[in-house]
C-alpha positions as a Markdown table, in Angstrom:
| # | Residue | x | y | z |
|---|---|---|---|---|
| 1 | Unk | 38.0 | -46.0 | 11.1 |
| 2 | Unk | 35.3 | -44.1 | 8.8 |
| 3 | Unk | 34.9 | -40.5 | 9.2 |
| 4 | Unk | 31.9 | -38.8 | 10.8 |
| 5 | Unk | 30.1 | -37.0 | 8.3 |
| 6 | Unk | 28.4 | -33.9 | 9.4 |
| 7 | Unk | 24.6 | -34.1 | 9.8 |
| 8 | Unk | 22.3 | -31.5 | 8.5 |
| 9 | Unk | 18.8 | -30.9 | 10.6 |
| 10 | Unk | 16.0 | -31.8 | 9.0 |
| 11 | Unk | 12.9 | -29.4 | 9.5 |
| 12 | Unk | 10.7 | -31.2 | 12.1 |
| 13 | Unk | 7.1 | -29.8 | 10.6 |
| 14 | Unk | 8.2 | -31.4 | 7.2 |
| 15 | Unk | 10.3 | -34.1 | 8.1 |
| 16 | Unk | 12.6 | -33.1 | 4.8 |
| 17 | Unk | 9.6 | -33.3 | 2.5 |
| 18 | Unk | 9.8 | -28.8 | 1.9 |
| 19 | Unk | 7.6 | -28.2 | -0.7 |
| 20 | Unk | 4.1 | -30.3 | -2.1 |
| 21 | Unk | 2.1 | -29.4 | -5.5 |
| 22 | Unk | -1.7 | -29.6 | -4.4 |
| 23 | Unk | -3.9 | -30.0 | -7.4 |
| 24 | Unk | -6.7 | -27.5 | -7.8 |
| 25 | Unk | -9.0 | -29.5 | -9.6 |
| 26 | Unk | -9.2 | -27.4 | -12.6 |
| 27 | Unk | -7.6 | -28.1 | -15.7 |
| 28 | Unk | -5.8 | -25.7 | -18.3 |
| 29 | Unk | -7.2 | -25.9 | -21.7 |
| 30 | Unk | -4.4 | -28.3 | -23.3 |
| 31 | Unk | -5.8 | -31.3 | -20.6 |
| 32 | Unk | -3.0 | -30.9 | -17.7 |
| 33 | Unk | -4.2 | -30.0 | -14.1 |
| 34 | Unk | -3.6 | -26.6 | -12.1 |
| 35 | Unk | -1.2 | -27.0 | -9.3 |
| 36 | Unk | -0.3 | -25.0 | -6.7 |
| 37 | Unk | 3.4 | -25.3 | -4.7 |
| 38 | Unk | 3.0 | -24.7 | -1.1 |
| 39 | Unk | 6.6 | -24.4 | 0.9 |
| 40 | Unk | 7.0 | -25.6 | 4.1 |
| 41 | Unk | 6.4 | -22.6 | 6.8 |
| 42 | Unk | 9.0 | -24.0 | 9.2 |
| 43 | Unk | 12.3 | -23.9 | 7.1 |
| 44 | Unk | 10.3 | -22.0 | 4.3 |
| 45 | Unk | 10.6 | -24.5 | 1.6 |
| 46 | Unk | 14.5 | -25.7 | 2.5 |
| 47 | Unk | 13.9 | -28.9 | 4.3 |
| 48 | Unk | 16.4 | -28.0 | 6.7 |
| 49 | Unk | 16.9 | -25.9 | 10.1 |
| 50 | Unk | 19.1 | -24.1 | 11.6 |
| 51 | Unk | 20.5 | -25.1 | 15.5 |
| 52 | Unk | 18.9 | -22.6 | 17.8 |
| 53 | Unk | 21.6 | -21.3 | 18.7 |
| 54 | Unk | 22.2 | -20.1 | 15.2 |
| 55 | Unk | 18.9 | -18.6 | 14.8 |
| 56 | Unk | 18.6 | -14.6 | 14.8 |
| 57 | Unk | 15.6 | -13.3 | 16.3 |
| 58 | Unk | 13.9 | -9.9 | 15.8 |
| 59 | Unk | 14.8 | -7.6 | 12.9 |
């Protein structure tokens, strides 16, 4: 009988996917694009979340 392996959440805004590099359109002066990394606001750039139970809110 296999063992259960435990699952980690995956952020539902992202869907895993944490972080993307946008391209600015500009390019620096040896020829490669200007990008910018954005991170995910939900899980701030993990690609996971925590149960809600888990979750601390307030300071």
């Amino acid at each position: 009988m296999p063992e259960s392996t435990p699952t980690t959440r995956v952020c539902r805004d992202c869907d895993g996917f944490a972080a993307a590099a946008i391209t600015t359109g500009t390019r620096h002066p040896d020829g490669t694009r200007a990008t910018l990394r954005v991170a995910c606001p939900g899980c701030k750039g993990t690609g996971r979340t925590l149960p809600a139970a888990l979750v601390r809110v307030g300071k």
